[in-house]
Each structure stands twice: as structure tokens, then as C-alpha cells.
N, C-alpha and C positions, 0 to 999 in steps of 0.2 A: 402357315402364313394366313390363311382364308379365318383360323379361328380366330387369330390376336387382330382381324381388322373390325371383327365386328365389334367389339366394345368400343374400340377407339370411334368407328360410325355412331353409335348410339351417344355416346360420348358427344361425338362433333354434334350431333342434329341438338342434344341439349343443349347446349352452350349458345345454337344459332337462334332456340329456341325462349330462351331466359330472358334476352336483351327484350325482345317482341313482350312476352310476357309482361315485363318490368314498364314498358312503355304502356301498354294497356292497360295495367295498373293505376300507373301514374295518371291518365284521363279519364280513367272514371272517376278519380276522387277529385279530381278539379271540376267535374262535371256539376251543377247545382242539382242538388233533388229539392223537386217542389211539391209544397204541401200548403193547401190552404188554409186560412189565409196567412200571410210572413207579414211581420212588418220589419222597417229600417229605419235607422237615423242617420239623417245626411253628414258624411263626413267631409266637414270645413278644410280639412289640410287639401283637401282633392275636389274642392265644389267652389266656381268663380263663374257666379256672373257676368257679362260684359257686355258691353252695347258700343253702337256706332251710330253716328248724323253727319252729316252735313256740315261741313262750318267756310263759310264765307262761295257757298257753292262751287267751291275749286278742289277743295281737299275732302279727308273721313277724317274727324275727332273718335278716336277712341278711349274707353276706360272699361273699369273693372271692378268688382265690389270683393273684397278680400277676406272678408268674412259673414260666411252664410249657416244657417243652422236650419234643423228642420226634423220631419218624420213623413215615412211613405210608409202605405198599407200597399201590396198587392196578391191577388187574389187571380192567375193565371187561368185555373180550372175556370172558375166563375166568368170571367173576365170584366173585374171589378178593382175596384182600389181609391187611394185617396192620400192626395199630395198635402203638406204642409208647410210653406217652407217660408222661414224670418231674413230678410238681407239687413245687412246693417248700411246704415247712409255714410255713419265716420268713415269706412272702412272704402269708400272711393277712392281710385287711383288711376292718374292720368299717364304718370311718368314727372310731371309739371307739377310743381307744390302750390304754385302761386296760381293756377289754373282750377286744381285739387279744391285747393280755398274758395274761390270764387263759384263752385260748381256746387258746394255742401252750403253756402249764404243762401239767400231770403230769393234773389232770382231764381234759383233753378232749385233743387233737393233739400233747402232748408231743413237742414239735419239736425239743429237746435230745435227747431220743433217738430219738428217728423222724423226722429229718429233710424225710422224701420222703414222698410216695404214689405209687403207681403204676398202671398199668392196660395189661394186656396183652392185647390181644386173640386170641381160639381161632378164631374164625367169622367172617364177616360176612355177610348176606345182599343179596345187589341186586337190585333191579328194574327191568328193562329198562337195565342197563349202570349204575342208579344203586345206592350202597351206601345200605341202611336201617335196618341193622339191626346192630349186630354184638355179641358172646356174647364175656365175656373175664373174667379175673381182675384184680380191682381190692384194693392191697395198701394198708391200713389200719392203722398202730399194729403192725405185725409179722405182721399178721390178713389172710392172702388167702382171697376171697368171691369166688365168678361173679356178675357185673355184668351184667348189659344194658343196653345204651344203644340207645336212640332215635333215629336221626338224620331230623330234622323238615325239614329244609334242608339242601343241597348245589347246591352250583355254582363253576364254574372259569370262569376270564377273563385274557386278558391286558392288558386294561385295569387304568389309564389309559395309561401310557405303554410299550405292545409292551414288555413284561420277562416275563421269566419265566415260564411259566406259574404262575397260585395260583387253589388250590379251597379254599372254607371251606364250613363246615357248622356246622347250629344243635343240638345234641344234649339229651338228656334222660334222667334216669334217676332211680329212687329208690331208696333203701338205708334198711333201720335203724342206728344207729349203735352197737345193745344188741348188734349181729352180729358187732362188731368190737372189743368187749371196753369199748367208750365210754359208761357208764349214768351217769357222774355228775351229781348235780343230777338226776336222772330226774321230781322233783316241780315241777319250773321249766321245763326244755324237752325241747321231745316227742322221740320214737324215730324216728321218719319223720322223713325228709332229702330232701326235693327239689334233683335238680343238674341247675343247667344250664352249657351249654360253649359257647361261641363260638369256634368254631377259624378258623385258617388256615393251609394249607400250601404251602410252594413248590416246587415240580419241580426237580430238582438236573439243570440244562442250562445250558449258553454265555450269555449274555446277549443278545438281541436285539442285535442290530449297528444303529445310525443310519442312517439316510438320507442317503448322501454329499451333501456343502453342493450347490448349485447343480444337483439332480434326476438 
């Protein structure tokens, strides 16, 4: 009896052992290896602007900008980098079409003539290999302003399915909009503009290769 149990032991502790294995497999390859410097381009299906004011001092108007494009450098080791990133004005969204309209006309984002906004970033600061902070010009209505932006959240993954490396980040910033030449209606909604960003960017590399059929 004592012989036929040790296989089965050696047996059991493998099987207890594979799952653990297989798990630690699977996070180190979602884990990002960095190398400097990476860059990325902002991927639109997963990157929206939005902002909120003041409207009629009782309530938050909010919206959103629904199509953003861009490119980021970062440089972790160094703790260096550099943002670029294009919003489109058409691509405002209220919920409200007739609000929408009135918001991309000549009073407020005149997107017939100012198409774009922009934001360039000068700086970034990181901490401990993360970016937190970065210092840049953000172009408004033909009106560029130093911006700061907040970045509250960062993190990179190759999950779900081993592609690409992609890092997103939750950002934040305020502005006046009286800074960039935008006062109309000033008795209806306020000066202060809170923006928040929900980025995502992808590592410009090869694609993860499959797993040949049959292991």
C-alpha cells in the first residue's frame, strides 16, 4: 500500500502544482516590459474627452468629444516623454442635438473655424517610473494656454488577449474658458471648465504571434 501511494502523492502535488504555475505564467505575460524609449498612439475607440460648467448656477452641463487622435512618447527609465494629442470640435456631444448645435456655432467652439483643439505637452513629471503630472500648451479657439493636467490613474496590460502592449490613464484638469477668448452667455454658464480624459494608448510593436495549434 505505502508503495502505490507515492506516485499518486507526487501525482496529486503536480496537479496542485500546474494550476499555480499556469497562473504565474499567465501574469507575467500581461505584465508590461519596459524599454526605452516606447512610443503610442492614442486609441479613439477608448479615448473621450469631457468637460463640465456650470449652467444657470443650479445644475453641471456636461459633454464629450467623441473622437480624439494623438501620439505619446514615454521614457520611464529616464522619466521623460511627450504627449500629442488632436480633439475634433464636430465630434461634441451633449446627449442634446439642438444644444450640440449651438455649442460647435460661433458663440462657444466654433468648429467651422476651429476645427481641432489641441494639447501639446512641455514636461511630465513621474513618480517612481509613473507619469503624474505633465505641463503643456492646450490650443482653444486659435488661443494657446499652459495646461496642467492631472494624471489620477495609469496602467499598462497586455490583457485580455497577449496583443499589444496598451496603457490608459484617468486625467484631470481645469481651465477658464474667459482665457481663451470663450465669455459668451457668461450670465448662464460659468468660467471654470472641469476636464476629464480617459485615454488609451497602444505600443507601435509586431503583434503577439498565437500559440501554435497542438502546444
Amino acid at each position: 500500500m505505502s508503495d502505490d501511494s507515492r506516485p499518486r502523492d507526487r501525482e496529486g502535488a503536480f496537479e496542485r502544482r500546474a494550476p499555480m504555475s499556469a497562473a504565474v505564467l499567465l501574469a507575467a505575460m500581461a505584465m508590461p516590459a519596459w524599454s526605452a524609449p516606447e512610443d503610442f498612439v492614442v486609441d479613439p475607440g477608448h479615448t473621450y474627452p469631457s468637460f463640465e460648467v456650470s449652467h444657470l448656477g443650479i445644475s453641471t452641463l456636461r459633454g464629450r468629444f467623441e473622437h480624439t487622435t494623438g501620439s505619446i512618447a514615454l521614457d520611464r527609465d529616464a522619466g521623460t516623454g511627450s504627449i500629442d494629442v488632436t480633439i475634433d470640435v464636430s465630434a461634441l456631444s451633449t446627449g442634446n442635438k439642438l444644444l450640440d448645435a449651438m455649442l460647435k456655432g460661433e458663440d462657444f467652439f466654433s468648429a467651422e473655424h476651429f476645427p481641432a483643439m489641441t494639447y501639446r505637452s512641455r514636461s511630465i513629471v513621474f513618480e517612481a517610473g509613473v507619469p503624474k503630472r505633465t505641463t503643456g500648451d492646450f490650443t482653444l479657439l486659435g488661443v494657446k494656454r499652459p495646461v496642467v493636467l492631472d494624471i489620477v490613474r495609469f496602467g499598462c496590460t497586455r490583457l485580455p488577449f497577449f496583443v499589444r502592449l496598451t496603457c490608459g490613464a484617468d486625467v484631470v484638469a481645469t481651465v477658464n474658458r474667459s482665457d481663451f477668448g470663450m465669455t459668451a452667455y457668461s450670465s448662464f454658464v460659468g468660467d471654470e471648465v472641469k476636464i476629464a480624459i480617459q485615454i488609451e494608448a497602444v505600443k507601435q510593436e509586431p503583434a503577439a504571434e498565437p500559440a501554435p495549434a497542438g502546444g
